[in-house]
C-alpha positions in Angstrom: 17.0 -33.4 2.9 15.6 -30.3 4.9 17.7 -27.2 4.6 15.6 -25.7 7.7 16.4 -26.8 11.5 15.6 -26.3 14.8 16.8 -22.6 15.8 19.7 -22.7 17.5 19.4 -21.8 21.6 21.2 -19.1 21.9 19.8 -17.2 18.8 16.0 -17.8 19.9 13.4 -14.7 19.9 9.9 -14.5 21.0 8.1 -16.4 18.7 4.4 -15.2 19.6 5.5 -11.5 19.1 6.9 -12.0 16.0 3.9 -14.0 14.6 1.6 -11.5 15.8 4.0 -8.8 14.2 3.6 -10.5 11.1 -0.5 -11.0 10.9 -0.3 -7.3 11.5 2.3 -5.5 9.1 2.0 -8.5 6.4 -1.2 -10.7 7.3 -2.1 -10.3 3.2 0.4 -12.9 2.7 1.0 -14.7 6.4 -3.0 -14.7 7.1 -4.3 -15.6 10.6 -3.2 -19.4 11.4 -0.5 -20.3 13.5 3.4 -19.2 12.5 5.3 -22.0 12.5 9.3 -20.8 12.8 12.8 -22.8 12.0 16.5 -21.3 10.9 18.6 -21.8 8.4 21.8 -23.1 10.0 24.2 -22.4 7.1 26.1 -19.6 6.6 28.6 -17.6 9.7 26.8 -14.3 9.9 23.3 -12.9 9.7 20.6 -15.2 11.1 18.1 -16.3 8.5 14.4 -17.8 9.5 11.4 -19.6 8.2 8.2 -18.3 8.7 5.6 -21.0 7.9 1.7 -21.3 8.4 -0.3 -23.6 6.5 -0.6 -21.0 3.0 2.8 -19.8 2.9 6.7 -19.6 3.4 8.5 -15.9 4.3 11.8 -15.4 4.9 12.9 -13.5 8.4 16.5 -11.7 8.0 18.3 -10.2 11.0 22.0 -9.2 12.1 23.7 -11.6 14.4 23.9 -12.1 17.9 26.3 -9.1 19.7 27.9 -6.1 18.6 28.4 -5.8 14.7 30.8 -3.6 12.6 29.6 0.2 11.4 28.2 -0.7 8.2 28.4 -4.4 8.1 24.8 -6.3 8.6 22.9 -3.7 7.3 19.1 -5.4 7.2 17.4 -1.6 6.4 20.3 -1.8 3.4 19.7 -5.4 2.2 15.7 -4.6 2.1 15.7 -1.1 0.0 17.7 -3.5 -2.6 15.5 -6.3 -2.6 12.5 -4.3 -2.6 13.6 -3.4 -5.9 16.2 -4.7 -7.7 13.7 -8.1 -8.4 12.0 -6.4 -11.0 14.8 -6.3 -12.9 17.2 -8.7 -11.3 15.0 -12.0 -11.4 18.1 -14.1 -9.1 17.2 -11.4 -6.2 14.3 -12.5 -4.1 11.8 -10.1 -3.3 11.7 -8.4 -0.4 8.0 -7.3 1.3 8.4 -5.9 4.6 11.2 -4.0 7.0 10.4 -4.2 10.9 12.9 -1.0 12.4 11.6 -2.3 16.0 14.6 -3.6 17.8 12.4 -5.3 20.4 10.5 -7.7 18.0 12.8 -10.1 17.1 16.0 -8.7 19.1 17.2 -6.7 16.1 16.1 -5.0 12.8 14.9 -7.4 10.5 12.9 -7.7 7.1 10.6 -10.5 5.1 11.4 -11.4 2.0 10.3 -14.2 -0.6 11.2 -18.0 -0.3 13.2 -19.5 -3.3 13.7 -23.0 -3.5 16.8 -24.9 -5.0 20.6 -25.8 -3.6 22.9 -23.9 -1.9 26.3 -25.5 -2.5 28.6 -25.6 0.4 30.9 -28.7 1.3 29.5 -31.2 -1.2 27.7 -31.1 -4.4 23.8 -32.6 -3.9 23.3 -35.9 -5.7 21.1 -33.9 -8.2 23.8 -32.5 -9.7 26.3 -35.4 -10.4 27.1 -34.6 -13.9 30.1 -32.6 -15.1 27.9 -30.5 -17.2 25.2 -29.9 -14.5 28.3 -28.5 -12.6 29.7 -26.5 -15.7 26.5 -25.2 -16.2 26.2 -24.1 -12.5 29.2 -22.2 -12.5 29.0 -20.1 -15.6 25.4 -19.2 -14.5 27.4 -18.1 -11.5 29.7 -16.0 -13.7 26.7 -14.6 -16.2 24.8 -13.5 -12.9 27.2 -11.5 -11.9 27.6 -9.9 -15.6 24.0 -9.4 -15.4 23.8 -7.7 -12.2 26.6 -5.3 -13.6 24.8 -4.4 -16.7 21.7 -2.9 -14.2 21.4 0.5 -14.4 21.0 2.1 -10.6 18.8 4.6 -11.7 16.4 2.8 -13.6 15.5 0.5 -10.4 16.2 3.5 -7.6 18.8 2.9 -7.0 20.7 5.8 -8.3 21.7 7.1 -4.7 23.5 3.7 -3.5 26.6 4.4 -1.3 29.4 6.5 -2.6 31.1 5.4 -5.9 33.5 7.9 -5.5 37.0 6.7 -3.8 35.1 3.7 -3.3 38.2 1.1 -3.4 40.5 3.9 -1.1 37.6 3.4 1.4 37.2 -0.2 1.2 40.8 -0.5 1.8 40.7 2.0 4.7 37.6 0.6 6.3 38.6 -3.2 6.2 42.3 -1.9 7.7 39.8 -0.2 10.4 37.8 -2.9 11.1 41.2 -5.5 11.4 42.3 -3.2 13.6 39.1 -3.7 16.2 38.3 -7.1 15.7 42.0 -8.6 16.0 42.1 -10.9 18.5 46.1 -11.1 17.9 49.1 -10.1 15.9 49.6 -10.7 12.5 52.2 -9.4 11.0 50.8 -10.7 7.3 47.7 -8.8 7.7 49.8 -5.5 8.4 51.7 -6.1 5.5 48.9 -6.8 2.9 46.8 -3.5 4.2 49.9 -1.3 3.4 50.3 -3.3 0.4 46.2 -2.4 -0.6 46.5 1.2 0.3 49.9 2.2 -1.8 48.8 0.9 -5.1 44.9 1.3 -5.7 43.8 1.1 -9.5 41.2 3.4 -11.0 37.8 1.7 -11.5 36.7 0.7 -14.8 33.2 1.8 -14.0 30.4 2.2 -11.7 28.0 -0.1 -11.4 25.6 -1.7 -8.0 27.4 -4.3 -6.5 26.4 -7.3 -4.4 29.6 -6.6 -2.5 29.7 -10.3 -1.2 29.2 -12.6 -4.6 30.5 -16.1 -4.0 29.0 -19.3 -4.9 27.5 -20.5 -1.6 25.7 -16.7 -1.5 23.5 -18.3 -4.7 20.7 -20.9 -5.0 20.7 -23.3 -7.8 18.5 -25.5 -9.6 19.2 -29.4 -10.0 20.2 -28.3 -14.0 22.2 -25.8 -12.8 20.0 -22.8 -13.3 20.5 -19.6 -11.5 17.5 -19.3 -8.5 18.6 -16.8 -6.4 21.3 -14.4 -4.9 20.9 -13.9 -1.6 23.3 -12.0 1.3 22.8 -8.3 -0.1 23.6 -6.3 3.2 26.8 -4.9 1.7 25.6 -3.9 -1.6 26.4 -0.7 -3.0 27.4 1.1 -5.9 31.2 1.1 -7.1 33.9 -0.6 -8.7 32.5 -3.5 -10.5 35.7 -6.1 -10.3 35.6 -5.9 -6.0 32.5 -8.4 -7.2 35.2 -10.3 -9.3 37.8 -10.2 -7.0 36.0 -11.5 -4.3 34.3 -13.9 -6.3 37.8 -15.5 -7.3 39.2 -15.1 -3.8 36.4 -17.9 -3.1 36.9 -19.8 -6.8 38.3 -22.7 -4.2 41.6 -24.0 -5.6 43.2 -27.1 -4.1 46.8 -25.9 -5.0 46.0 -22.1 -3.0 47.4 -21.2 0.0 43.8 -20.3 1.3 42.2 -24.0 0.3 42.9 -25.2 3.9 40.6 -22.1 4.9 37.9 -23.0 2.2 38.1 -27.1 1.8 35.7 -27.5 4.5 33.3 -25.0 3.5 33.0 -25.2 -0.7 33.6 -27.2 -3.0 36.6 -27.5 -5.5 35.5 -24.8 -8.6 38.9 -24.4 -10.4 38.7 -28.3 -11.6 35.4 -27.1 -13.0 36.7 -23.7 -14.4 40.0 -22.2 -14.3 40.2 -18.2 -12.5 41.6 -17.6 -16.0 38.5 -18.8 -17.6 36.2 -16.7 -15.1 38.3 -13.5 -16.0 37.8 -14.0 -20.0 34.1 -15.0 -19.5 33.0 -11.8 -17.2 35.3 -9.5 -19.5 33.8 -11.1 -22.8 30.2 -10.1 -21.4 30.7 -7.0 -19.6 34.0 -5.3 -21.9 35.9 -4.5 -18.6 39.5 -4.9 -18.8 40.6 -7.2 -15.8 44.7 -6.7 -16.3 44.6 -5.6 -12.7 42.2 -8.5 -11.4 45.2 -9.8 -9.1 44.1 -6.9 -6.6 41.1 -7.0 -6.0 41.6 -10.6 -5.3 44.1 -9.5 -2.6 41.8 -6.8 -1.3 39.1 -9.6 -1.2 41.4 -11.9 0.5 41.9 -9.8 2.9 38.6 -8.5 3.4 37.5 -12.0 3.8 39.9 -12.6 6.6 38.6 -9.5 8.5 34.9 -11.1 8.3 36.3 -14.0 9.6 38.1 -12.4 12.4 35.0 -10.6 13.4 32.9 -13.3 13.7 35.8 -15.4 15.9 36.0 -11.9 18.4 33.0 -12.6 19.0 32.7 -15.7 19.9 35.9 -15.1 21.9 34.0 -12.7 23.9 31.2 -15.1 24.4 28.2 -13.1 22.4 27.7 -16.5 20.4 27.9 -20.1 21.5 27.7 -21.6 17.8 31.1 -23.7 17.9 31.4 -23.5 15.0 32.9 -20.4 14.7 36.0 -22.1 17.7 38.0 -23.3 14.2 38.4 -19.4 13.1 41.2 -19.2 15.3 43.9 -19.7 12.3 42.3 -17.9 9.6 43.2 -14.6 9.4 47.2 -15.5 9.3 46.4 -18.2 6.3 44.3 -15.3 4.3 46.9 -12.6 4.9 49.2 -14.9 3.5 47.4 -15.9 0.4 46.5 -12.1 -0.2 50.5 -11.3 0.0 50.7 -14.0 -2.5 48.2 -12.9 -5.1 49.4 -9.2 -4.9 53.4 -10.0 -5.5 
């Protein structure tokens, strides 16, 4: 089964100029043949292409369709970390190429390498039927993150990345900021679990980059469970290392959360496959982090999530997308806010 498709009406560009932008800025690798183009239809937020000629695959990465958040959707971030966190991050693809013309493709965008593998969202491929394949999936999902954690920011230039300082009081003041814009209604929950956030923030157990976004269906696999790739790194910065945790258990999917109504539909069960508890011990075995006070940064991922979500549903509300996929949003934010209230008491 393809994981390319036909791109979407509404999130069309002009295909010749774009070709002939690529012969010109990376023809080493795209050559002179015709530029063959199809999308990626999974994932709710940045639009992700397929640039194919008869010698090669590329990857084309832009923001989505409308007005996006300060800060959110950064392509210009996403490439100066791909450009060089690969050689020493193997799961991050390679990034060749960032295009700062707006009137290319619609928006910013940049090329980056094709990996090949599965990107596990509702279902688990038939490759990967056996428990262990699964096991082995998920702690290679675990270990990546360790790994990324363990990468020294300087030695890959990355030394200047964000702010680390105050880093969670921002998070928590930004994401209260950005629920305030994009709410398309009261929710009393969501008040609640921001004031909750900002009155008790924990001190970070150390810097280190991070993804800022890790979740299973943000990785490629292989069919023996092999990490391939990490992919969605507009958000990445440097900071406290167990926001990647938390938000990385905030999508472990559950079937007996409050959130797996949210979730059910877009990833598969985890916890049957390994416990939150057995995520915690594994990441602080490798990385010697205490995670005592893991239960918030779940929370402040739980709610962060909800704010992405609500985003996305604005605007589709306002008509800047026509993907209906994005109608079933509607609900989300309340059932988020709630599970965060949960997790934090």
């Amino acid at each position: 089964m393809s994981d390319t498709a036909p791109i979407r009406p509404d999130e069309r560009f002009d295909e010749e100029r774009v070709a002939a932008y690529l012969r010109t800025h990376v023809g080493d690798l795209v050559g002179s043949g015709p530029v063959e183009f199809l999308q990626f239809p999974g994932g709710a937020a940045n639009l992700t292409y397929l640039a194919r000629t008869d010698t090669v695959e590329l990857v084309l990465r832009r923001a989505p369709l409308g007005s996006v958040a300060k800060g959110g959707h950064d392509m210009e971030r996403e490439y100066r970390v791909l450009s060089r966190l690969w050689r020493a991050y193997p799961p991050a693809p390679r990034a060749h190429h960032y295009c700062d013309d707006a009137d290319v493709m619609g928006k910013p965008f940049f090329v980056m390498e094709r990996r090949r593998g599965f990107v596990v969202r509702a279902a688990w491929p038939d490759e990967m039927r056996a428990d262990s394949t699964r096991r082995a999936a998920v702690e290679n999902l675990v270990d990546g993150l360790c790994s990324l954690h363990s990468i020294d920011a300087d030695e890959v230039g990355l030394g200047d990345l964000g702010n680390p300082d105050g880093f969670v009081e921002r998070q928590v003041a930004g994401w209260r900021g950005r629920w305030e814009k994009a709410q398309t209604r009261s929710v009393p929950d969501m008040d609640r679990t921001g004031e909750m956030l900002a009155a008790t923030i924990p001190d970070p157990p150390a810097t280190t980059i991070l993804h800022n976004d890790y979740k299973f269906d943000n990785v490629m696999v292989a069919a023996d469970g092999s990490l391939v790739a990490v992919f969605d790194w507009d958000m990445s910065t440097r900071g406290d290392p167990l926001i990647d945790l938390g938000t990385l258990l905030a999508y472990w999917t559950d079937p007996s959360d409050s959130a797996y109504p949210v979730l059910a539909h877009l990833a598969v069960p985890l916890v049957p496959i390994m416990t939150k508890r057995e995520v915690a011990d594994r990441y602080a075995a490798s990385t010697g982090y205490d995670v005592e006070r893991l239960a918030y940064y779940e929370g402040l991922a739980l709610f962060r999530i909800a704010v992405i979500v609500e985003q996305i549903y604005a605007r589709y509300v306002a008509g800047q997308t026509e993907d209906d996929r994005f109608a079933m949003f509607e609900p989300v934010a309340p059932i988020l806010a709630h599970a965060a209230l949960t997790v934090l008491a």
